[in-house]
C-alpha beads as a LAMMPS data file, in Angstrom:
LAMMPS data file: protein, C-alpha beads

81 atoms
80 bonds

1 atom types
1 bond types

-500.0 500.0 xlo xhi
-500.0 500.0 ylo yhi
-500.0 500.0 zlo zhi

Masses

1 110.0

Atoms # bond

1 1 1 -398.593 242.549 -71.106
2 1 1 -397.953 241.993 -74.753
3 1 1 -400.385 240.455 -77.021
4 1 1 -399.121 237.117 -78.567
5 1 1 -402.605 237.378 -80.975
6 1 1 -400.160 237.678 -84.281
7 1 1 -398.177 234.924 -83.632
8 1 1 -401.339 232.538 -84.161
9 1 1 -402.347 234.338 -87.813
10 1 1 -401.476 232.172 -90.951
11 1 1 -399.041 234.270 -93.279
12 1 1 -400.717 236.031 -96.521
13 1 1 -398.986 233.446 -98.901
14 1 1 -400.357 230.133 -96.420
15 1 1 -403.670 229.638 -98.492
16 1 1 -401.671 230.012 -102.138
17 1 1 -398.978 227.598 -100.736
18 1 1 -401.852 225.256 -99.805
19 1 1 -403.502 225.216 -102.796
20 1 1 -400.617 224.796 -105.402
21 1 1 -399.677 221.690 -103.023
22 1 1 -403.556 220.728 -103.194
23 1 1 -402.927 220.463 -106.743
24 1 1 -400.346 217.884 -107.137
25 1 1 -403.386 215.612 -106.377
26 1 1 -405.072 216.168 -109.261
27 1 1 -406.761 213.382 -110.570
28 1 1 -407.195 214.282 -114.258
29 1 1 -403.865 214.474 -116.660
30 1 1 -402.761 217.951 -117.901
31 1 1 -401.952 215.765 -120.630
32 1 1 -405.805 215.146 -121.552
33 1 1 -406.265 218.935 -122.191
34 1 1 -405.342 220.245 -125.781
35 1 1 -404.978 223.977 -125.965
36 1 1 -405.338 223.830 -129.998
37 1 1 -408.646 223.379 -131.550
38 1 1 -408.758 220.952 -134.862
39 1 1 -408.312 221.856 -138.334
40 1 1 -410.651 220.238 -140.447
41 1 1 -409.384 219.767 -143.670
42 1 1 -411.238 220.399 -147.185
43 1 1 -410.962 218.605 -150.239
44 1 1 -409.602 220.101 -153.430
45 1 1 -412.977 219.675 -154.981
46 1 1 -414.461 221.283 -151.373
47 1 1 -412.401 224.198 -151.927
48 1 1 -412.833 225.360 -155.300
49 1 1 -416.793 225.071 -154.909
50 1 1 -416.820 227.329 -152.403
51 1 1 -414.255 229.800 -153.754
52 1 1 -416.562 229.795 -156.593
53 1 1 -419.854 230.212 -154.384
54 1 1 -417.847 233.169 -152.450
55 1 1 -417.112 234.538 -155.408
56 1 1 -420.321 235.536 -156.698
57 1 1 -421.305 237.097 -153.546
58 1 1 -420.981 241.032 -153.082
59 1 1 -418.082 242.614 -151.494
60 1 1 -420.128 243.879 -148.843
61 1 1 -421.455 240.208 -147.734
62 1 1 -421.585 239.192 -144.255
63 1 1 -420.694 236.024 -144.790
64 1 1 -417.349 237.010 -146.719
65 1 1 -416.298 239.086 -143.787
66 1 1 -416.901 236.194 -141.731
67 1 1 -415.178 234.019 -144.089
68 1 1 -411.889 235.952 -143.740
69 1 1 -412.366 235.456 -139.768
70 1 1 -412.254 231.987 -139.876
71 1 1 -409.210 231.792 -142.245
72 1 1 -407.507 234.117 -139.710
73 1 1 -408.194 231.560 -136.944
74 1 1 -407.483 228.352 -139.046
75 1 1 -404.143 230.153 -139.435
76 1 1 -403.670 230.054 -136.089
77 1 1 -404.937 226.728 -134.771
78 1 1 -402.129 225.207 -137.560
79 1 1 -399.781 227.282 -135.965
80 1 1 -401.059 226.103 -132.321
81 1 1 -399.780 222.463 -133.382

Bonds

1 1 1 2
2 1 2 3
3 1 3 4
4 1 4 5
5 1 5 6
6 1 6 7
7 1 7 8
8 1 8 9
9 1 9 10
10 1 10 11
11 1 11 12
12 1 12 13
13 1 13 14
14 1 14 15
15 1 15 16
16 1 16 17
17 1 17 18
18 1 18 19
19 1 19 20
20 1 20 21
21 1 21 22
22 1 22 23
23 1 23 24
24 1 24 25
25 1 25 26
26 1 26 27
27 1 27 28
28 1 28 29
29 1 29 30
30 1 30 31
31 1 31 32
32 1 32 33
33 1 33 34
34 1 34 35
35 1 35 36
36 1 36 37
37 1 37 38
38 1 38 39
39 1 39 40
40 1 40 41
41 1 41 42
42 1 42 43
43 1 43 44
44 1 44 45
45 1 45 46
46 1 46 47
47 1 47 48
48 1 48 49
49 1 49 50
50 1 50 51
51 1 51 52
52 1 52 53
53 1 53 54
54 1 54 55
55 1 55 56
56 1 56 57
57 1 57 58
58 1 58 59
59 1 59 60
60 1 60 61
61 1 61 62
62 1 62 63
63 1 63 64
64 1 64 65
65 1 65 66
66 1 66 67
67 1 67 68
68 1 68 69
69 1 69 70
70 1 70 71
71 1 71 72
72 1 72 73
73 1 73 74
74 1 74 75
75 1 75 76
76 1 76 77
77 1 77 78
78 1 78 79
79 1 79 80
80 1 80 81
């Protein structure tokens, strides 16, 4: 006699199917979620002050290696948009 056990297994692909139909009930907007951080933006006045305060630290300063970072990444949030 032949078992019939496989016949009554759910298919690999049953609990993804389930869940990406589970989803459609989703209760908060996609539309809510922004992927790009904000820019804030400087002043003129902002700017130049602390060009001038970067300036007179050395080379080898944390901070301006830091400083670099986070024009890198301003560069990209704008781009984000």
């Amino acid at each position: 006699m032949k078992s019939n056990v496989r016949c009554w297994t759910l298919p690999a692909a049953a609990p993804l199917i389930a869940t990406l139909w589970l989803s459609g009930c989703a209760t908060v907007s996609s539309d809510a979620w922004q992927p790009c951080p904000p820019v804030v933006e400087y002043s003129a006045a902002e700017q130049t002050r602390a060009a001038d305060e970067v300036e007179t630290l050395p080379e080898s300063a944390a901070v301006v290696t830091m400083l670099s970072d986070y024009a890198v990444l301003r560069d990209q949030a704008r781009t984000c948009r």
